[in-house]
C-alpha positions in Angstrom: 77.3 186.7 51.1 79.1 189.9 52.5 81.1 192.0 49.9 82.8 195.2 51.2 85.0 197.4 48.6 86.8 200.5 49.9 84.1 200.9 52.6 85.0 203.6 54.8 82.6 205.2 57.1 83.1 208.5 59.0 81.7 210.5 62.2 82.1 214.1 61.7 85.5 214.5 61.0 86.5 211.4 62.5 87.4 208.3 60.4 86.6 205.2 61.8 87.1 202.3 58.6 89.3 203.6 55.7 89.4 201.0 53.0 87.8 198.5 53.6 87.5 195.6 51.5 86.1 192.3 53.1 84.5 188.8 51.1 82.8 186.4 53.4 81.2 183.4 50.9 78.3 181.8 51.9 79.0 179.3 54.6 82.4 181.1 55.4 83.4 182.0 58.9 85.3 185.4 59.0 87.3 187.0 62.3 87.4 190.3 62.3 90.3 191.3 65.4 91.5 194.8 66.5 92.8 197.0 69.1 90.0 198.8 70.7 88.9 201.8 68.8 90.0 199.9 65.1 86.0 199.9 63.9 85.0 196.4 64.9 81.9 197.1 66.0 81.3 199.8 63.5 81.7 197.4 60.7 79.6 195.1 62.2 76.7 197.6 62.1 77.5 198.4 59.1 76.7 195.1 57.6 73.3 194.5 59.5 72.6 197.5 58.4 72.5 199.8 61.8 74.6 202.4 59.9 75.7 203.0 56.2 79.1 203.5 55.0 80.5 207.0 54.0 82.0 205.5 50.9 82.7 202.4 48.9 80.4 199.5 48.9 78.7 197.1 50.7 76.9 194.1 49.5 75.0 191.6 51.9 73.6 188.7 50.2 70.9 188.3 52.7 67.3 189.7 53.6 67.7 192.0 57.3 65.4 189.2 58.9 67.6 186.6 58.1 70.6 188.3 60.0 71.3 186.8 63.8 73.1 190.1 65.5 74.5 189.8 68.7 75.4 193.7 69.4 77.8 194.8 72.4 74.5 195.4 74.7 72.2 192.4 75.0 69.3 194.2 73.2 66.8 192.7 75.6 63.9 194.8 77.5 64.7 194.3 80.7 61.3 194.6 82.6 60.3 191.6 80.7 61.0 187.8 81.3 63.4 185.8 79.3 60.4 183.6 78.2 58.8 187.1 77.1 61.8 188.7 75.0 62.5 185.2 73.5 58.5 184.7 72.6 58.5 188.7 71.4 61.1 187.9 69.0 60.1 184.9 67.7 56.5 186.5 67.1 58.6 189.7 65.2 60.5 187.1 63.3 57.9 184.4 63.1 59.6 181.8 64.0 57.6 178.6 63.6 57.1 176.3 66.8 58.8 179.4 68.7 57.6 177.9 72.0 59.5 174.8 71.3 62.7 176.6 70.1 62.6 179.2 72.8 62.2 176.0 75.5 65.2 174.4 73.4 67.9 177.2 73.5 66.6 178.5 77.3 68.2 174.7 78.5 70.8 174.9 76.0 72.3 177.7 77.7 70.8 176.9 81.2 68.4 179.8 81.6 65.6 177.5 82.2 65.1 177.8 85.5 65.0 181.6 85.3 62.7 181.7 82.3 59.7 183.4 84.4 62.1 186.2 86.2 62.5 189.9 84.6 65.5 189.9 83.2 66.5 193.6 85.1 68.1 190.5 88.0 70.0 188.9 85.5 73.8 189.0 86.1 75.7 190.5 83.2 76.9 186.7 82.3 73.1 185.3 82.0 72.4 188.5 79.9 74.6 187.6 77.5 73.4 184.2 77.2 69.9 185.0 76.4 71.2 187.5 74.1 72.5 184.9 72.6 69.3 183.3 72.4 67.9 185.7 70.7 70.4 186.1 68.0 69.7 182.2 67.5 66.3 182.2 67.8 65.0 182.7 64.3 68.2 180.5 62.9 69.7 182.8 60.9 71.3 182.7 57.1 74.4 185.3 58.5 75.2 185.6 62.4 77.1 188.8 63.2 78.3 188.7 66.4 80.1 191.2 68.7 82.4 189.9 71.1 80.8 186.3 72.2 82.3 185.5 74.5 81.9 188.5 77.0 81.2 188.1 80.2 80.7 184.4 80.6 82.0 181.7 82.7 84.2 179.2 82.1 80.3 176.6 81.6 78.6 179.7 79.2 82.1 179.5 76.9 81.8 176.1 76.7 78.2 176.2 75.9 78.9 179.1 73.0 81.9 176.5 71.8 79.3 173.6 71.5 76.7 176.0 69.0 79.2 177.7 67.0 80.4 174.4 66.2 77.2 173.1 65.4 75.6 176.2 63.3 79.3 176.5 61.8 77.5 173.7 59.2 74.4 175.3 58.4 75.0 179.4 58.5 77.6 181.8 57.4 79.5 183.5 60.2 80.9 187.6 60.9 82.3 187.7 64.2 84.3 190.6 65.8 87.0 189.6 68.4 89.9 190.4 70.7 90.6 186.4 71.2 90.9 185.5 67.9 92.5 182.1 69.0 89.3 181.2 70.4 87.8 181.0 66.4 90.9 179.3 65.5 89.0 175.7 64.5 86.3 177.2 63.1 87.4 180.7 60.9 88.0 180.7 57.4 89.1 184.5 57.1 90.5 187.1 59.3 90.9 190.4 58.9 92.8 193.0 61.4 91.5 196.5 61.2 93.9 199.0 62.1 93.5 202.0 64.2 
C-alpha cells in the first residue's frame, strides 16, 4: 500500500528525510518513532500527499479520499459544532448514513453531549477526540496518524486503544509516535528516523 525508495525531502537548504525507504503492505500496521525534529510528521505529509518529496519515490496504493489523516492540529473549524464539522466532512467525503456514523463515533468517544457547542470551548483533550472522529469518519482504506494519543486522559487512551484494535482488522495503518510501546500489540513495522 505505501512504497517509499530513497525518499528524501528538503526545505531550503535544510534536509529533513534522507533516504528513506519504507513498505507498509496492505493491512500492515507501521510505527514510525523519532526524536523531535527526525521528519515524523514530514513523512507523514508526505504520504497523504500534503507535500512531495525532493527525491526518490513514493508510492501510495490508495485514492486521497480513502486516506483517514489525523495531522498535529485537529483540522477542525472551530466556530462550528462538532455535529457541524463531523456532518461537513462526511458531506465532502460522502459518507453514506453520515448522520448515523457521526451519532456512532460522537458516543464512542463521549462527545455526545457537547455535539451542539462550537468547538472554539473545547479543551485541547476533546479536540483531539473529535479529530479523531473525523479521521474515522469516512472509514478509511490507510489511516495516517500523528501522535494519537496527545493530549488525552487516561478514559480518551483507553477509548483510542479500543478502535485501533478494532479497525486494526479492516484498514492498513501509518502512525508517527514518541511511545512506540503503546503500538506494541498492534505494529507490524517500525521504522526510527534519525535526526
Amino acid at each position: 500500500m505505501i512504497r517509499a525508495r530513497a525518499v528524501e525531502k528538503r526545505y531550503g537548504d535544510e534536509r529533513v528525510l534522507r533516504g528513506i525507504d519504507l513498505d507498509v503492505e496492505r493491512g500492515g500496521f507501521a510505527v514510525v518513532t523519532g526524536a523531535n525534529g527526525s521528519g515524523k510528521t514530514t513523512l507523514l505529509r508526505l504520504v497523504v500527499g500534503l507535500a512531495q518529496p525532493t527525491a526518490g519515490e513514493l508510492e501510495v496504493g490508495v485514492p486521497r479520499g480513502r486516506l483517514g489523516f489525523l495531522a498535529h492540529e485537529p483540522l477542525v473549524y472551530r466556530e462550528l459544532t462538532a455535529l457541524e464539522n463531523l456532518d461537513l466532512y462526511g458531506r465532502l467525503y460522502r459518507v453514506p448514513e453520515r448522520r448515523e456514523r457521526i451519532g456512532m463515533l460522537l458516543e464512542r468517544f463521549r462527545l455526545w453531549e457537547a455535539r451542539r457547542q462550537r468547538v472554539g470551548s473545547f479543551s485541547r483533550g476533546m479536540l483531539q477526540r473529535l479529530a479523531l472522529c473525523r479521521a474515522f469518519l469516512h472509514e478509511p482504506d490507510l489511516y495516517v496518524l500523528d501522535e494519537p494519543f496527545t493530549a488525552l486522559d487516561a478514559e480518551g487512551a483507553e477509548l483510542l486503544d479500543r478502535e485501533l484494535a478494532e479497525r486494526r482488522e479492516r484498514g492498513t495503518f501509518l502512525v508517527a509516535t514518541h511511545a512506540p510501546a503503546r503500538f506494541e500489540s498492534l505494529a507490524t513495522a517500525q521504522m526510527a528516523l534519525v535526526r
